[in-house]
N, C-alpha and C positions, 0 to 999 in steps of 0.2 A: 504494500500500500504506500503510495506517495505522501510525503506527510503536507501537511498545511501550516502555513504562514501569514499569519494578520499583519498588517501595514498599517504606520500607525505616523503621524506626524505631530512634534511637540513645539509648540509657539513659542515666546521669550516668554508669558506669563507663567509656563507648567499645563497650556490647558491642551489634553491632547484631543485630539483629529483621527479618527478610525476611517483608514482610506483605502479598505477593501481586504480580501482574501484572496489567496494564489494557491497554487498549489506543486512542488517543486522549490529546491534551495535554488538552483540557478532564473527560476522565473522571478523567486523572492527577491535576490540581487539585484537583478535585474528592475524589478519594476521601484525599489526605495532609488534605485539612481535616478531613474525617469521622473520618480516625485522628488527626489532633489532638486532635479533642474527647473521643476516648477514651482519652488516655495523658498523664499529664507530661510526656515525654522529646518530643525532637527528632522528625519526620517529613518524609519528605520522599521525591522523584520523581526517579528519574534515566532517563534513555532508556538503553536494555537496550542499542543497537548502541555506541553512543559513550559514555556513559557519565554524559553530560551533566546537571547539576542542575537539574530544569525548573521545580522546586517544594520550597518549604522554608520549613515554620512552625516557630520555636526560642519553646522558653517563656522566660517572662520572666527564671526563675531564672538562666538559661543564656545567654540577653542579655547579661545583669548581668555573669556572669563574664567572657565574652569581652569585654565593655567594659574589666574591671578588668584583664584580663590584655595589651591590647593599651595601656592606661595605662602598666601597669609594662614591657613592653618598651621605649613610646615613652621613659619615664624612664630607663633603663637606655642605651639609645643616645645622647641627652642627654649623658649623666653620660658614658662611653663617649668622645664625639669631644671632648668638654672636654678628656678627661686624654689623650684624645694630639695635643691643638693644645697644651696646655701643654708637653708633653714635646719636641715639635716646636722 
Protein backbone atom coordinates (compact mmCIF):
# COMPACT_ATOMS: atom_id res chain seq x y z
CA UNK A 1 0.00 0.00 0.00
CA UNK A 2 1.25 3.58 -0.89
CA UNK A 3 1.40 5.57 2.04
CA UNK A 4 -0.25 9.01 2.33
CA UNK A 5 0.90 12.54 2.84
CA UNK A 6 -1.09 15.68 4.19
CA UNK A 7 0.23 19.15 2.81
CA UNK A 8 0.11 21.59 5.01
CA UNK A 9 1.25 25.40 4.82
CA UNK A 10 2.36 27.43 8.10
CA UNK A 11 1.98 31.45 7.91
CA UNK A 12 4.28 33.87 10.03
CA UNK A 13 1.36 33.82 12.74
CA UNK A 14 1.52 29.79 13.55
CA UNK A 15 -1.92 29.59 11.78
CA UNK A 16 -1.68 26.45 9.57
CA UNK A 17 -3.40 25.95 5.97
CA UNK A 18 -4.28 22.01 5.13
CA UNK A 19 -3.55 22.05 1.35
CA UNK A 20 -4.44 18.61 0.34
CA UNK A 21 -3.44 14.93 0.20
CA UNK A 22 -1.16 12.87 -2.12
CA UNK A 23 -0.23 9.92 -2.11
CA UNK A 24 3.45 8.65 -2.72
CA UNK A 25 6.99 10.37 -0.80
CA UNK A 26 8.15 11.48 -4.22
CA UNK A 27 4.46 13.10 -5.22
CA UNK A 28 4.70 14.60 -1.40
CA UNK A 29 8.11 16.33 -2.49
CA UNK A 30 7.15 17.09 -5.10
CA UNK A 31 3.81 18.88 -4.65
CA UNK A 32 5.40 21.01 -0.97
CA UNK A 33 7.84 22.55 -3.80
CA UNK A 34 5.18 23.57 -6.03
CA UNK A 35 3.31 25.05 -2.86
CA UNK A 36 6.43 26.65 -2.07
CA UNK A 37 6.65 28.47 -5.18
CA UNK A 38 3.30 29.66 -4.44
CA UNK A 39 3.40 31.02 -0.89
CA UNK A 40 5.98 32.88 1.47
CA UNK A 41 5.08 30.95 4.57
CA UNK A 42 6.55 27.52 5.40
CA UNK A 43 5.35 24.14 3.46
CA UNK A 44 5.65 21.16 4.17
CA UNK A 45 4.73 16.89 4.09
CA UNK A 46 3.92 14.98 6.96
CA UNK A 47 2.77 11.01 6.43
CA UNK A 48 -1.04 11.05 7.59
CA UNK A 49 -0.42 7.53 9.75
CA UNK A 50 2.57 8.72 11.86
CA UNK A 51 2.65 12.00 11.49
CA UNK A 52 6.09 12.08 10.33
CA UNK A 53 7.84 15.25 8.59
CA UNK A 54 8.94 13.89 5.19
CA UNK A 55 9.28 17.28 3.49
CA UNK A 56 9.87 20.86 4.41
CA UNK A 57 10.96 24.01 2.57
CA UNK A 58 11.06 27.21 5.27
CA UNK A 59 11.61 30.64 3.46
CA UNK A 60 14.59 32.51 4.16
CA UNK A 61 12.76 35.11 6.35
CA UNK A 62 11.81 32.35 8.66
CA UNK A 63 15.45 30.77 8.53
CA UNK A 64 16.62 33.83 9.67
CA UNK A 65 14.53 33.89 12.65
CA UNK A 66 14.83 30.51 13.92
CA UNK A 67 18.76 31.06 13.54
CA UNK A 68 18.24 34.30 15.77
CA UNK A 69 16.13 32.70 18.09
CA UNK A 70 18.19 29.55 18.65
CA UNK A 71 21.38 32.29 19.04
CA UNK A 72 19.45 33.90 21.83
CA UNK A 73 18.42 30.78 23.62
CA UNK A 74 22.05 29.36 23.20
CA UNK A 75 23.05 32.91 24.98
CA UNK A 76 20.79 32.64 27.44
CA UNK A 77 21.92 29.01 28.66
CA UNK A 78 25.52 30.40 28.59
CA UNK A 79 24.67 33.27 30.63
CA UNK A 80 22.38 30.71 32.71
CA UNK A 81 25.17 27.98 33.81
CA UNK A 82 27.77 30.81 34.54
CA UNK A 83 25.49 32.25 37.37
CA UNK A 84 24.85 29.19 38.96
CA UNK A 85 28.73 27.72 38.70
CA UNK A 86 29.33 31.15 40.24
CA UNK A 87 26.72 30.63 42.96
CA UNK A 88 27.94 27.10 43.33
Amino acid sequence: MTPEFDLFERRADGALTYRGLVSGLENARVRVWLLATETEHECYAQRSETREIVARIVPPWLERAEQAASIRASALLSADSVHHSEAA
